[in-house]
N, C-alpha and C positions, 0 to 999 in steps of 0.2 A: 471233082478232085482238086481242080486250081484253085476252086473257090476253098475248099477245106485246107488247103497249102497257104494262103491269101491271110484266112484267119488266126492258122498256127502263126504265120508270123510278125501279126499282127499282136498278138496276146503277149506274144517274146519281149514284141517291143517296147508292150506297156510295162512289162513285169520292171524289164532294166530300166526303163525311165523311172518307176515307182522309185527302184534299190537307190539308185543315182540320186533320184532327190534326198531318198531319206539320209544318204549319205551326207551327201550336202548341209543338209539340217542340223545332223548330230555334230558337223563341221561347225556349222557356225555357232550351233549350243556351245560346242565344246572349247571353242573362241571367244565368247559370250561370255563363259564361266570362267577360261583363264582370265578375261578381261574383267570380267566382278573380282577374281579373285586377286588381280592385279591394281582392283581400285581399292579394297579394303587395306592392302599391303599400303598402298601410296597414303590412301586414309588415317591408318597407323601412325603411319612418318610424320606425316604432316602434324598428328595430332600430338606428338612426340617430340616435333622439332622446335626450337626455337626459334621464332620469328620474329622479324623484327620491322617495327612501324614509325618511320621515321623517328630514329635512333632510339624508341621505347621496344624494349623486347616484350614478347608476348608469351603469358605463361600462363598452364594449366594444370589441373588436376593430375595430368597424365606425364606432363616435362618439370613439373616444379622440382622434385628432390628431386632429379637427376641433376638438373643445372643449378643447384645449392650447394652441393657435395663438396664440393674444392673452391668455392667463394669467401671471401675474409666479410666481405663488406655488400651487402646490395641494396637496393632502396625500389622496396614494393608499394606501388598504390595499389587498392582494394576498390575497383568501380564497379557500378553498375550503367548499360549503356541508356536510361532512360533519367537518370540522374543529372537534374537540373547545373549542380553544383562541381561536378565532374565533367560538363561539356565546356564549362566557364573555365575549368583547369586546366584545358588538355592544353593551351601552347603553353603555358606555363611551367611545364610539367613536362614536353618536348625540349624546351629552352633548360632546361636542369638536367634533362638525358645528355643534352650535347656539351654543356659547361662538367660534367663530371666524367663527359667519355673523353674528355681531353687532361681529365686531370693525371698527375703521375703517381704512382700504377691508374691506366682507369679505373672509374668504380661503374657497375652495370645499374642501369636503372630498368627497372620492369614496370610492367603493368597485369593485374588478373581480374578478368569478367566474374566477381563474385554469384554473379547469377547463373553460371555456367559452372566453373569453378569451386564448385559448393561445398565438397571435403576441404581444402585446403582454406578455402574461408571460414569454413565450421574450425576447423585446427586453431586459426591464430584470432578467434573468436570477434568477428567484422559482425557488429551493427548496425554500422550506420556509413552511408559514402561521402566523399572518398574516405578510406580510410590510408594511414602511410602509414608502414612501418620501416622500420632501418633493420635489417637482417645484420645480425655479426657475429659471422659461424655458424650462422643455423637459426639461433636464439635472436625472438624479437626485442628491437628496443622500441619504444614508445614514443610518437612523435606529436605533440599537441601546439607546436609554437607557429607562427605563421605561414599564411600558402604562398611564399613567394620564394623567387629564387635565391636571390639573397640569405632567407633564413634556412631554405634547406637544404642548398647547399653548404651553406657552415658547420650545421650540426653533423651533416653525414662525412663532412671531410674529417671534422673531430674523431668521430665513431671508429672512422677510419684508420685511425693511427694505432702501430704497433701495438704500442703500451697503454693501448686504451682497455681500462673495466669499466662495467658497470658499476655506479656509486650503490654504496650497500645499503639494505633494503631499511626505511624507515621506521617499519611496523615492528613493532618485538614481539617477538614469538614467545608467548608463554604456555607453560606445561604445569602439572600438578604439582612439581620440586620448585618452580619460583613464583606461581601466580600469588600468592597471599602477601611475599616479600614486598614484591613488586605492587601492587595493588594498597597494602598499609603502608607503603610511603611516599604515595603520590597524593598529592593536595586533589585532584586531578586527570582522571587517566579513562579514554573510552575503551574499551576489548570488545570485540566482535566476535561469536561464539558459529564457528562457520562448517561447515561439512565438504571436502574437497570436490563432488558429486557435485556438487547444488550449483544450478545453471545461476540463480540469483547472486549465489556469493563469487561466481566467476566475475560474474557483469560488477558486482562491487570492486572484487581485488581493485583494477587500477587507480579506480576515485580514491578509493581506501586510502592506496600507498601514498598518490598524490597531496592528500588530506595531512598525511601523517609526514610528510617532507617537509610542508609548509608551517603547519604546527610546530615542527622541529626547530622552524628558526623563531619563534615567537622567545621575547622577555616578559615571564621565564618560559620555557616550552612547554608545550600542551601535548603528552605521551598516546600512541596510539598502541593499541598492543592486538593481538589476534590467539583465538586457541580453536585447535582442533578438536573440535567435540566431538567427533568419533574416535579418537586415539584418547583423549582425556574425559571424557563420559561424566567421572563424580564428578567435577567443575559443573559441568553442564547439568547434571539434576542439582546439584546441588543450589542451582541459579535457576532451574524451573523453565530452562531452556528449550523448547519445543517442538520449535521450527529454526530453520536456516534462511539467511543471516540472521541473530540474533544481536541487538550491539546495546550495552550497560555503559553506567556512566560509575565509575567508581570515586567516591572522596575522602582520602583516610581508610581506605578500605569497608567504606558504606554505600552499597550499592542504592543506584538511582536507575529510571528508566531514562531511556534514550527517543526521545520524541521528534527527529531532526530528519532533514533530509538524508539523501543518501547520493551523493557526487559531493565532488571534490570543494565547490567553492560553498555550497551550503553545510557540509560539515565543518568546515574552517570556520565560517559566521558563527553555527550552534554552537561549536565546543568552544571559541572566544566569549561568549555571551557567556556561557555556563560559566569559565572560567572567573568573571567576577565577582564579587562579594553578589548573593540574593538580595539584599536588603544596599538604597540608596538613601547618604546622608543628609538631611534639610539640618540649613543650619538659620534660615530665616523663618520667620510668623509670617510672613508676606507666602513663602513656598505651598506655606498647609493651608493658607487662606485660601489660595488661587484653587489649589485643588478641591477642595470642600465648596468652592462657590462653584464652579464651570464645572466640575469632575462628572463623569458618567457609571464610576465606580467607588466602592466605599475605600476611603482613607484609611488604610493602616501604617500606625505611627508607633516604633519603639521609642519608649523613655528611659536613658540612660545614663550612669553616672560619667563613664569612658568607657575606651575597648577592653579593660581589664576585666570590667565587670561580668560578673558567673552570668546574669541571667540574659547580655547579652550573646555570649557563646551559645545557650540556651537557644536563644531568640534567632538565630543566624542558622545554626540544624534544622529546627521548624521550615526556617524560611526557604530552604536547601528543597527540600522535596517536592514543597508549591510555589515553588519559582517561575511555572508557567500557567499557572492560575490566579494567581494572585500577583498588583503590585508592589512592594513593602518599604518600608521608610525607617530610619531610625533618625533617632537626635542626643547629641549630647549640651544642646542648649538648653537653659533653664526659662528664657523668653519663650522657646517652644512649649517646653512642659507645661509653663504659667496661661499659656493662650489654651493649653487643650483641657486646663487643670486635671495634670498628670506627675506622680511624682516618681524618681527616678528606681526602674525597678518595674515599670507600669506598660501595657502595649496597650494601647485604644484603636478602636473603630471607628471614625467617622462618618457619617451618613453624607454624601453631596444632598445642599439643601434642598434642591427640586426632590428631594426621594423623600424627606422628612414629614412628619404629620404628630398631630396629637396624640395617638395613638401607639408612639415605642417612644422609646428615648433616639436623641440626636445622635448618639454614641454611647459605645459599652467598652467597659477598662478591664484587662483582666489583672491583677496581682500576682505578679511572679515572687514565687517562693523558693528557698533550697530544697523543697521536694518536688516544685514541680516538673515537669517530665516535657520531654518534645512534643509528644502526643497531644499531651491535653493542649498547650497552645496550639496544636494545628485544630482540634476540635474545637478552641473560639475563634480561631477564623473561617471556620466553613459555618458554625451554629450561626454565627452575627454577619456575614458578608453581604446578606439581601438582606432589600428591606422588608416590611411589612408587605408592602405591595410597588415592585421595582420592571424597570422597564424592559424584558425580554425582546432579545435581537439574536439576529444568526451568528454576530459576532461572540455574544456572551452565552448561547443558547447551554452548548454542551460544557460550559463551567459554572454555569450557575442555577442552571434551571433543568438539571435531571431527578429531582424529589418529584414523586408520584404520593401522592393525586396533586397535579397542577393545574388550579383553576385559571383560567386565559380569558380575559376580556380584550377583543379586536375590534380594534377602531383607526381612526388617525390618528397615530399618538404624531406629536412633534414637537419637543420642548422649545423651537427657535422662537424668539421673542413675540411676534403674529399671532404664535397659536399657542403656547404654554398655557393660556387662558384656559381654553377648551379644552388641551389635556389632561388639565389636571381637573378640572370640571365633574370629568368619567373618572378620574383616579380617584376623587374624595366619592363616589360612590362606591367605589369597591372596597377604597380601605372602610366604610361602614362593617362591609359584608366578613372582611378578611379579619379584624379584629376578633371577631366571634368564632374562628374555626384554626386558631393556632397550629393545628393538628397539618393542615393542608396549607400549599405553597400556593401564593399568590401574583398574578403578573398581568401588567397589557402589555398587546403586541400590535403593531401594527398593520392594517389589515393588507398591505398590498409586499407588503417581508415575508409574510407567512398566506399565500393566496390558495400555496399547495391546499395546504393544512385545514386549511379553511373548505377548502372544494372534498375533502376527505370523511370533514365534516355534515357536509352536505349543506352548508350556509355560505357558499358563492355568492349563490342569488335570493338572498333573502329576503332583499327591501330593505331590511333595518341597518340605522347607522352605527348601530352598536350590536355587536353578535360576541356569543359565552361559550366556551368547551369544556370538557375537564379531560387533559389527560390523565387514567387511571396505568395501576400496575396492572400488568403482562399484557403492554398495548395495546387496552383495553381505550375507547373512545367515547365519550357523551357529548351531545349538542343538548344546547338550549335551544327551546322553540322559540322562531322569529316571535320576538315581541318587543314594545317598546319598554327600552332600558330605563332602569332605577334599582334600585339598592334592595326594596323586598321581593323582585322581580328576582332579581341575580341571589338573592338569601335563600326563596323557594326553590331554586334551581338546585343551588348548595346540599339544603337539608333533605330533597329527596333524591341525590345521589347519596347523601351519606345513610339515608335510610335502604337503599339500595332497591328504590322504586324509578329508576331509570333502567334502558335495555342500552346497549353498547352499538356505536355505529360499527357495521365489520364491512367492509366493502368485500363484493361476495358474488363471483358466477349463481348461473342456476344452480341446485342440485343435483347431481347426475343420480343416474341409474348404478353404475359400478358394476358391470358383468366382466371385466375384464379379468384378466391378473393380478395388474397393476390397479389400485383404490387410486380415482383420482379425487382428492379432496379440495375444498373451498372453503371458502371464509366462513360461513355458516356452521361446517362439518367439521372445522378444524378440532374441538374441543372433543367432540362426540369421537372423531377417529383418531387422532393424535394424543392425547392428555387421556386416551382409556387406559384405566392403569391394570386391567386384564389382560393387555395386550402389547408384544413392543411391535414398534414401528419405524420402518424403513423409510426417511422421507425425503424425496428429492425437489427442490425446490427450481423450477427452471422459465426461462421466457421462453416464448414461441420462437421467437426471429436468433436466437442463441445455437451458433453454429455445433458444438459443443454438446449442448445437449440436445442436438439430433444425432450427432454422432454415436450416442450417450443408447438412444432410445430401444435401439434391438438386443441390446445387452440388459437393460435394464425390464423389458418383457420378459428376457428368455428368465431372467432373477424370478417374476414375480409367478410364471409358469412352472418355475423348479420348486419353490416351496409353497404352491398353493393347497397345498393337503398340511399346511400347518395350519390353524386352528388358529391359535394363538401369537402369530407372528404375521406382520402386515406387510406388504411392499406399496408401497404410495407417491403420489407424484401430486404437485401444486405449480398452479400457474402462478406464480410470484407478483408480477403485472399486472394482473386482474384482479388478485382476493388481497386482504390484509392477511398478514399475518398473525394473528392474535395473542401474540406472547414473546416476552422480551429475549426470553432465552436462545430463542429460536432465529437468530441475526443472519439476514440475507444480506451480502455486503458485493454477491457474484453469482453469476450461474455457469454451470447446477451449485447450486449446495446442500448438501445432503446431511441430515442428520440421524441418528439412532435415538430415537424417545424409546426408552428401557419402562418396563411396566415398573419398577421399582424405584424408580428417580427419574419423574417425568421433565422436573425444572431445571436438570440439567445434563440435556441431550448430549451424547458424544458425536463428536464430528468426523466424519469420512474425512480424510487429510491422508494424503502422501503415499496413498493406494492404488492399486491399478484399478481403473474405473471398467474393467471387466465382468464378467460372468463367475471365473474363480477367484477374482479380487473382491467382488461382493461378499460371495460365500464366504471367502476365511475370514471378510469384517465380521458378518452375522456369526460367523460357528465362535469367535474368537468372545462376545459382549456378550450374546443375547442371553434372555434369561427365563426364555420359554420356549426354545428350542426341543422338540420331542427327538428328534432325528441327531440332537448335539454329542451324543454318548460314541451314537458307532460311525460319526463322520470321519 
């Protein structure tokens, strides 16, 4: 019985020790969790408050507009803490907290971890670190002048003053009621054709305005103007406008393209260059001498009576459009005329003498008439610009040497005095070859300028000191077999591409199989699956190491699994990296780039642009072009 009393009280006693502890537990949980809950409150605050680090306040996503609200004046920098240029700044940048917290009213200066801080960074759109802004009222001003104390505190005490505005905005706003005004009476005027949305035309705005300030004070000033192309639309088709930024060079109300940088100090350079006369005036025989002996490009020279003269205003429009293709010259000397024998009314072409041979003339004159037109003179400067057989370079590549079929002989060209001998040596055998095939555009290049092109070719390593290609149309390629060079050798090469008993180098993976969804295609297969014109096709064009188009990849399966019971419509993919691409239309410039080859206008694909690179962004491409869509009716 004692022993059964013994264990009754026994069992009691575990029971209340049990309750007791658990008590204890839910205590200090329940302690635990006021104190979590009392670190997320402090957490809050903290994240809330504004702090302050030796005299720089500290501000975030969470305290920024609250301590903006009732400020005139503040002065933000934009860092990041692994930024080289930003750790060089900070006592700099302490020494300016402390010179403006003493000024009268002070002014606050802040700092914000853009890398933490990433809405309020995204807001006042930081690119690059440090970034300052001067806050006043809210509204950024823009701060690009020196990082010292000195300069920033003068501008911010400026900013600072009552009766301070900002100075009004530089760029002119035009709309479909004054663009044309405005536009026919400017000698001169660039407009940038921009979409509010467009992350590109954000990052322009400041260069823009900065471009168009500086411009402003030019004699005479050089006009920057801006239009909303989605508020004013006809402007913008009516300019063929397509993408955002778009920026025209307007002259007299004659649209030019706009081929220039895009920041502040290189639009100021482009648009003062454009602002010139196109054509510069020789007024010595020694000028056109120097340039026809040493030049590396053909002389073009106006013959003219004065500036009154019709067919130089002629000559000057011409000159307006290929002003960055072309040098141009005019003269109103008659010593000039007599040296080029040219008489006033006349534009000639000069050949520099190293380009000259028996086989064309030195130079071709055209005859300006009161009918003739702008056109036709820009058509004798591109018809007569190269010579017979001239010396292609990467500087002049894409101005003068884009005519297909371009026969290329690679060697060592170098006209320097040593070796002109030798260069022209191989040039008098190709001008043999070049003479006889007018038809086709002729050129040497040098073999170590063009080594790519050469290795594309597959005559890297040939042996031979003199190796032939021809580029053909729709980037089509032919090698010449290693052989030793001459003139019938490089002829027979000629007449059996022109007979079309050469095959085209294609750089080209294996073949694949293709069981997939997605048609992967190569170099080989491009023609057979791309260019079918029974069929349109979906083509993405991607490298392997392209973040992007891995991103790209499960959306673009899930595309090629949704309509694989169409027959007649293709989803496709190409290593860009690996295969040529075999056709010009078809410009990789980025990856992915994606085009639609439509069975009914293969040579000119439409491009995926400005779509959502999804699964329903695909579809509404395809349902939206295609033209062999079975499913297109009840989508």
């Amino acid at each position: 019985m004692k022993r059964l009393a013994l264990l009754l009280i026994l069992l009691l006693g575990i029971a209340h020790f049990a309750t007791v502890s658990k008590c204890e537990e839910d205590a200090v949980a329940e302690e635990e969790t006021e104190d979590s809950d009392s670190d997320s409150e402090d957490e809050g605050e903290e994240d809330t408050e504004v702090k302050e680090e030796n005299g720089v306040l500290v501000l975030n996503d969470n305290n920024f507009d609250a301590f903006m609200e009732d400020k005139d004046t503040v002065l933000v920098e934009f860092y990041a803490p692994w930024c080289g240029h930003c750790k060089q700044f900070v006592p700099e940048y302490e020494k300016i907290a402390q010179t403006l917290k003493e000024n009268d009213p002070p002014i606050p200066v802040a700092k914000v971890d853009a890398t933490v801080a990433t809405a309020v960074a995204s807001r006042f759109e930081v690119s690059g670190y440090p970034t300052i802004k001067i806050l006043k009222k809210g509204e950024p001003v823009e701060y690009d002048g020196a990082r010292t104390e000195s300069a920033i505190v003068e501008r911010v005490k400026e900013i600072a003053q009552p009766d301070w505005k900002p100075p009004p905005e530089a760029t002119l706003v035009l709309t479909q009621d004054n663009f044309d005004d405005t536009v026919n009476n400017a000698d001169i005027i660039l407009v940038e054709f921009y979409a509010p949305w467009c992350g590109h035309c954000k990052r322009l705005a400041p260069e823009y305005e900065k471009a168009a300030q500086e411009l402003s004070k030019r004699t005479p000033p050089i006009p920057l103007a801006k239009v909303d192309a989605t508020v004013d639309n006809e402007l913008a088709t009516r300019f063929g406008v397509t993408g955002y930024p778009t920026l025209k060079i307007f002259r007299k109300g004659k649209v030019f393209e706009y081929n220039g940088p895009r920041e502040n100090y290189g639009i100021v350079d482009y648009m003062s260059e454009q602002s010139g006369p196109p054509s510069k005036q020789v007024q010595a025989v020694k000028q056109v001498q120097e340039l026809i002996k040493d030049g590396d490009d053909a002389v073009i020279v106006g013959v003219f009576s004065n500036e009154e003269d019709a067919a130089f205003e002629i000559y000057n429009e011409a000159c307006n459009a290929l002003r960055e293709d072309f040098t141009f010259r005019h003269t109103f000397s008659s010593e000039v005329a007599k040296m080029l024998k040219a008489s006033p009314g006349q534009v000639v072409i000069a050949h520099p003498e190293k380009f000259r041979s028996k086989y064309e003339p030195g130079q071709h004159a055209l005859t300006m008439k009161d009918s003739t037109t702008v056109s036709e003179v820009q058509d004798f400067f591109k018809k007569h610009v190269v010579p017979l057989v001239g010396h292609r370079k990467p500087s002049n590549d894409a101005k003068r040497y884009t005519k297909r079929p371009l026969v290329v002989v690679y060697y060592g060209v170098d006209f320097s005095f040593d070796y002109r001998k030798a260069t022209q040596f191989w040039r008098s055998k190709v001008l043999e070859v070049a003479k006889d095939f007018p038809e086709y555009l002729f050129a040497i290049a040098d073999e170590e300028d063009y080594a790519d092109e050469l290795k594309t070719l597959g005559l890297s390593d040939s042996g031979e000191e003199v190796n032939a290609g021809i580029l053909a149309d729709g980037g089509k390629k032919y090698a010449m077999e290693p052989e030793e060079m001459d003139a019938d050798v490089l002829r027979d090469f000629v007449v059996a591409f022109k007979k079309g008993k050469l095959k085209p180098i294609i750089k080209s993976q294996p073949v694949p199989k293709n069981k997939g969804p997605v048609k992967v295609v190569v170099g080989k297969t491009f023609d057979e699956i791309v260019m079918d014109t029974e069929k349109d096709v979906l083509i993405e064009f991607y490298a392997p190491w392209c973040g992007h188009c891995k991103k790209l990849e499960p959306d673009y399966q899930a595309l090629g699994k949704k309509y694989k019971g169409e027959k007649n419509l293709v989803i496709a993919k190409m290593d860009a990296t690996a295969n040529d691409v075999p056709n010009d239309s078809y410009k990789v410039e980025g990856f992915p780039t994606i085009y639609f080859a439509l069975s009914n206008n293969k040579q000119n694909p439409v491009k995926f642009e400005g779509g959502d690179r999804t699964l329903e962004g695909f579809s509404k491409f395809i349902e939206e072009h295609s033209t062999k869509l079975s499913q297109k009716d009840e989508l």
